[in-house]
C-alpha positions in Angstrom: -77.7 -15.1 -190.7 -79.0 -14.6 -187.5 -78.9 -18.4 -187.1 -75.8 -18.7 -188.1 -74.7 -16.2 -185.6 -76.0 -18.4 -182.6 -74.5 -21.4 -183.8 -71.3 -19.6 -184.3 -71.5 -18.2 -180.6 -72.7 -21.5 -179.0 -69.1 -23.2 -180.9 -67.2 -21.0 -179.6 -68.7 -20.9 -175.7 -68.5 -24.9 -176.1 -64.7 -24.6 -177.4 -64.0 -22.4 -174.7 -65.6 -24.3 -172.1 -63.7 -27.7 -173.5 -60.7 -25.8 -173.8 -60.7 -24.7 -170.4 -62.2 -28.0 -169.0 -58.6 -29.5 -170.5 -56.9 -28.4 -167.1 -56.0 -30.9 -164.2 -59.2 -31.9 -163.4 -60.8 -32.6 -166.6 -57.6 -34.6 -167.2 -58.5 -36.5 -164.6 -61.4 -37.2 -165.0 -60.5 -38.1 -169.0 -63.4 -35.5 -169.8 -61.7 -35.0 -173.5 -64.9 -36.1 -175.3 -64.5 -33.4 -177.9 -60.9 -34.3 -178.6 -57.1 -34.5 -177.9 -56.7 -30.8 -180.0 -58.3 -28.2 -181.8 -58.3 -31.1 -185.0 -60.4 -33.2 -183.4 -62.2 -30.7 -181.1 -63.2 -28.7 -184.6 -64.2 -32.0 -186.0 -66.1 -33.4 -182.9 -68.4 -30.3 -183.1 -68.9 -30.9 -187.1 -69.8 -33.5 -186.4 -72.3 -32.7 -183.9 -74.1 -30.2 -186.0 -74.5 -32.8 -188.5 -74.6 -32.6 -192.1 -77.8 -32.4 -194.3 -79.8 -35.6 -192.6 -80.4 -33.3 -189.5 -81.7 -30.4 -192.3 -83.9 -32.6 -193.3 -85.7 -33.9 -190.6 -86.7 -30.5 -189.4 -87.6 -29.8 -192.7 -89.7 -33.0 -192.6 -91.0 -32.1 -189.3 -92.1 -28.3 -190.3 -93.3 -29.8 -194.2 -96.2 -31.8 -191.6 -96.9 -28.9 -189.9 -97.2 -26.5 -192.3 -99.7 -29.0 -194.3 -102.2 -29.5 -191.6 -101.9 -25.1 -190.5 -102.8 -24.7 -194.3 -105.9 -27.6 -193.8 -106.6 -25.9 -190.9 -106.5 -22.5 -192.4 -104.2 -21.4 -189.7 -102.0 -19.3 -192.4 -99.7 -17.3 -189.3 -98.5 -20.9 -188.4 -98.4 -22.2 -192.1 -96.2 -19.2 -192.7 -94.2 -19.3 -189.9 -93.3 -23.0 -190.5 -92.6 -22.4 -194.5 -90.3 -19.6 -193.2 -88.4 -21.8 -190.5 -88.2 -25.0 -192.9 -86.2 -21.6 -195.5 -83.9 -21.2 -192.2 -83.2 -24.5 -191.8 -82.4 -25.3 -195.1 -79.9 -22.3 -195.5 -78.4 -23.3 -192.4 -78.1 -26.7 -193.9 -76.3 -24.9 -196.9 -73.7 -23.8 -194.8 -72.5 -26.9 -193.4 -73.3 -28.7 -196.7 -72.5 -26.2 -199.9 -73.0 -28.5 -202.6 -77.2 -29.2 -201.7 -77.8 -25.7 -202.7 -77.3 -25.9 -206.4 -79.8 -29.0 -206.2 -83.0 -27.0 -204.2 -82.2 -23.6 -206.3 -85.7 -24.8 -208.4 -87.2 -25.8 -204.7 -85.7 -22.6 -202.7 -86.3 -20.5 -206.1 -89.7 -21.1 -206.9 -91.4 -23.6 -205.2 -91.1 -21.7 -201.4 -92.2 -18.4 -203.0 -94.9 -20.1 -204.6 -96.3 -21.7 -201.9 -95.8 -18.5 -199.5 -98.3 -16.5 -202.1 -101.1 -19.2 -201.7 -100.6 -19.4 -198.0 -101.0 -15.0 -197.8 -103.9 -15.1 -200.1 -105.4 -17.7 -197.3 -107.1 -19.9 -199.7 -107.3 -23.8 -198.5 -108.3 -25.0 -202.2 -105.2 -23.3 -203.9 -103.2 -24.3 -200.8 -103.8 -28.0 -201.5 -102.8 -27.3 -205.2 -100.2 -25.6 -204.5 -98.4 -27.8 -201.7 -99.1 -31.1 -204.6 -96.6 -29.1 -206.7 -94.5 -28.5 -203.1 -94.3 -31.7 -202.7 -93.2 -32.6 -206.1 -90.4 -30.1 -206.1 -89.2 -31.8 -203.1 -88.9 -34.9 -204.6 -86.9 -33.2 -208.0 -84.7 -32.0 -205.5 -84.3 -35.5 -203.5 -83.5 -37.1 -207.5 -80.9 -34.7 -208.3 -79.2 -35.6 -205.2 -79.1 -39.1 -205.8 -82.1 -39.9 -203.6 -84.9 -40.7 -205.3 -86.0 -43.3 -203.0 -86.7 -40.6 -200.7 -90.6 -39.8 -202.0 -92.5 -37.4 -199.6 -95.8 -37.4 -200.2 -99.2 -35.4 -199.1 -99.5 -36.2 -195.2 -101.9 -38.8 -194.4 -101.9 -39.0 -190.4 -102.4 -35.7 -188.7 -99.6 -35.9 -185.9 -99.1 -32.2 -185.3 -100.5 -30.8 -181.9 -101.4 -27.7 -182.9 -105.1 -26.5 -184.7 -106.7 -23.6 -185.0 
């Protein structure tokens, strides 16, 4: 919610901020790039947000990251990224309703699942535990029409941080 909140409050300082921009000088200077009225303005910004492809390339990002902190046994950061890639995806949910019902079984289960290995800070369970991760990703990406979308168990370390 608190995300939500700060995207709410950044719209609005951006609306404003266009809004007022929309005087003389903006005119003149044809500065309208979010829109002729509050329409288009509204639908400029919607579209800036994005819809679910922005979700899930954070979520993307974070899944890497949270695979090598649990290799690493660095469980703070393994449980800090499982808990942002959560955020992201209900921040996802707002903009796109209809992807919830699909990750219920991935949001449901699989998070909480994981989130018990990752406090009981065992990297053998971790790795069984983050197969079935994966997999439940990949229910999710078929039930959404998807299915070419297959994440698998990272192969190239390209995170920067280690224990």
């Amino acid at each position: 919610m608190k995300r939500l909140a700060v995207y709410l409050f950044t719209a609005m300082m951006i609306l404003i901020g266009v809004v007022a921009c929309q005087t003389e000088t903006a005119q003149q200077y044809e500065t309208r790039w979010a829109g002729e009225n509050l329409e288009e303005i509204i639908a400029s910004f919607e579209n800036q947000f994005g819809g679910f492809d922005k979700t899930m390339m954070e979520t993307g990002y974070r899944y890497n990251e949270l695979y090598w902190a649990g290799q690493d046994g660095n469980w703070a950061y393994a449980e800090y990224q499982l808990d942002e890639m959560l955020g992201s995806l209900e921040d996802g949910f707002i903009r796109r309703p209809d992807r919830e019902l699909s990750s219920a079984q991935f949001v449901n289960q699989a998070v909480p699942q994981l989130m018990e290995t990752i406090q009981n800070e065992d990297r053998e369970a971790f790795l069984q535990s983050f197969v079935r991760f994966a997999s439940s990703c990949n229910t999710c990406h078929a039930m959404e029409e998807v299915p070419f979308v297959q994440v698998i168990i990272p192969e190239l370390r390209t995170s920067l941080v280690k224990l």
